[in-house]
C-alpha positions, 0 to 999 in steps of 0.5 A: 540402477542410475536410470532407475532413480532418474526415473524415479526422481522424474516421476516424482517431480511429474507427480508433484506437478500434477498435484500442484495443478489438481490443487487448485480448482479449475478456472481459479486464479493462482497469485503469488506476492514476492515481497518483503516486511511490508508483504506480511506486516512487521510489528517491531515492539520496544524490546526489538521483538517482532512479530507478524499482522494476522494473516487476513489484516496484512494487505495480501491475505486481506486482497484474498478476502476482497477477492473471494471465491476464484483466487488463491493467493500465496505469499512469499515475503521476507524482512530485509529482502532486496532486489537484486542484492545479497546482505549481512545475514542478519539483515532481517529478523534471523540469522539468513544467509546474505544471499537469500537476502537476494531476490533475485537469486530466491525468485526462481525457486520461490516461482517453481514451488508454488506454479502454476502461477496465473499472476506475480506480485512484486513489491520491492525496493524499500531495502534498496533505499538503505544509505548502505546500499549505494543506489538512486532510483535508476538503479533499484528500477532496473533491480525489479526490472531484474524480477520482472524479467526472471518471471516473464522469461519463464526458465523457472517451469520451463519443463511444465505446460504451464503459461508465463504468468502476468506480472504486476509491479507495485512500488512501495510507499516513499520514505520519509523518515522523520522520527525513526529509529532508522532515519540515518540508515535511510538518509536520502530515501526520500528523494529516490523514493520519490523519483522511483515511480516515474522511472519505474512505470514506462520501464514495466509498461514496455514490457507488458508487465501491469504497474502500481504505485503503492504511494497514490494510496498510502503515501507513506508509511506510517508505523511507528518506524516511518518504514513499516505499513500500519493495519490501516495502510494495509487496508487501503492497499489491498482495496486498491491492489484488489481493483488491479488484479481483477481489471487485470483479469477482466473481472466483471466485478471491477465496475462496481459502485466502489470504483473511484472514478465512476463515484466522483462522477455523482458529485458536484464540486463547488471549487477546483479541486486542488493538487495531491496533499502530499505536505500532509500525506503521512497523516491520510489514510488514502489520497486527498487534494487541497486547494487553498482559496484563502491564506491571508487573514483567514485560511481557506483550504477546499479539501477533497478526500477519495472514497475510504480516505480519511485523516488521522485523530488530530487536535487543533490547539490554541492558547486563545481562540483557534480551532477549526469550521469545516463547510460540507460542498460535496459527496458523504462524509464523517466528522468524530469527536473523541469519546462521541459518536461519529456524525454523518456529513452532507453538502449544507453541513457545518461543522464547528470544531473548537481548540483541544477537541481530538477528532477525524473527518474524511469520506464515506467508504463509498464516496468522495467526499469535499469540504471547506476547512476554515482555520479560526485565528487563535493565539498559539495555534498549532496542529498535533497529528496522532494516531490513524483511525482504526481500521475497524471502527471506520469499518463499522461506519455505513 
């Protein structure tokens, strides 16, 4: 009788396997995402309630669209999961039990449900930055070490004829923590957030895994918690994510007119360009540079945006005087005051943007983008940073 059902618990699982496999059409590209909150996009309202973005505007549902036809994406995402370490149960936004908080200890079970498996995504380390947790940056980069390693060893399917997946690492967006609820629980994650990229990268290269940094895209949170990626940092991480897995797969459809090295080729800057904007990172959506050429008498910043980046709403305020004139040099741009329809931009363009007026400026979709940021002296004059633009207005823009 025992032989009987393992027999049957082995066909069983044969069977299984082989459904899992017909699932998926022949030459498809299987990608699972393990990750946390940031994996599913956690929107936490003033009550404490939570809830999820939808599906096609968190970064990896919004990866499938880009991708289309050819790739499956599965996500495996949980609020307050770490690396390698278990915690209090009601860490994320249930009662869990602590060691399921772990994921290492959930991975392999995660990766034997949903293979055959042709890439793994791993995006965590965000919860190991808690003050709580007692780690620097070395220890959360051998954490995911830790992940790549469970994966790439393959003990998971070791019963099956399928092949190690790829891995692909992506560390998540620094954290600093200025106005959040969370601030003191994440005391000091801004340094190890900092230096966890450059610790992290030669570690996944030398094991053949495929890295990331999440930061040279969004680099930084900016929900209203610090922590949690907005619908607009989610689109800008899977438009890049997206170019990762198809150069990982030798898509063809990776060089296309969006790849930002190929566009910043097609335009001339006028003035070097400067060094990352990370001063003002957390009111970019994507990567921009600044070169400050004046800041005596006036201030001069020559300011480059990549493709897609733009900042948020601001307000230039002044008690007398003040406001801002931008001097379009390169590439194809926008400007937007509030209320009015956003205006196409151009090397000759000048922009004059008087005190109180809220407005955006930034790059096409398809182009970098390079303009002189001239501050007009004011009495008083300060900057008010609001929200980022919507993601589906930017959309809309040719």
């Amino acid at each position: 009788m025992g032989r009987v059902r393992v027999a049957a618990v082995a066909c069983c699982l044969l069977i299984s396997g082989i459904a899992a496999f017909a699932g998926t059409a022949e030459g498809t590209k299987r990608i699972l995402v393990f990750g946390d909150s940031n994996t599913f996009g956690y929107v936490e309202d003033a009550q404490g309630t939570v809830s999820r973005l939808p599906l096609h505007t968190a970064w990896p549902g919004k990866m499938a669209e880009l991708l289309g036809a050819g790739y499956e994406v599965v996500v495996e995402g949980l609020s307050g999961r770490t690396t390698t370490m278990d915690s209090p149960e009601r860490s994320g936004t249930g009662i869990i039990p602590g060691a399921g908080m772990n994921g290492a200890a959930y991975l392999p079970a995660a990766l034997s449900s949903h293979m055959p498996l042709d890439m793994v995504i791993i995006m965590l380390g965000t919860n190991d930055l808690r003050k709580d947790r007692n780690r620097n940056a070395s220890d959360i980069a051998s954490g995911i070490m830790r992940l790549v390693s469970i994966v790439k060893k393959g003990e998971w399917q070791q019963r099956t004829p399928f092949p190690i997946p790829q891995v692909l690492v992506i560390c998540p967006p620094k954290l600093d923590l200025q106005r959040s609820p969370y601030k003191d629980a994440f005391k000091g994650a801004l340094a190890k957030s900092e230096a966890l990229p450059g610790i992290l990268r030669p570690l996944v290269e030398s094991s053949e895994a495929l890295f990331f940094d999440a930061a040279t895209v969004v680099p930084f949170a900016q929900g209203a918690d610090e922590i949690h990626l907005t619908a607009e940092n989610h689109a800008a991480l899977a438009q890049a994510v997206t170019r990762e897995v198809r150069k990982a797969f030798g898509d063809p459809n990776k060089n296309t007119a969006t790849d930002k090295e190929k566009v910043m080729n097609d335009i001339t800057e006028v003035f070097p360009r400067g060094e990352a904007n990370t001063a003002y990172a957390r009111y970019f959506v994507g990567n921009s540079y600044l070169n400050m050429l004046s800041t005596e008498g006036v201030a001069i910043g020559n300011v480059t945006f990549e493709p897609g980046c733009r900042n948020n709403w601001h307000i230039h305020h002044a008690a007398k005087g003040g406001g801002q004139i931008l001097l379009c040099t390169a590439g194809r741009g926008w400007y937007q005051e509030w209320g009015k329809p956003a205006r196409e931009l151009r090397p000759g363009d000048v922009v004059n943007i008087p005190a109180g007026a809220k407005h955006w400026h930034g790059a096409a979709k398809d182009s970098w983008f390079v303009h002189l940021a001239v501050e007009v002296p004011g009495e008083n004059a300060r900057n008010e940073w609001l929200e980022p633009v919507s993601e589906t207005d930017y959309d809309r823009l040719p």
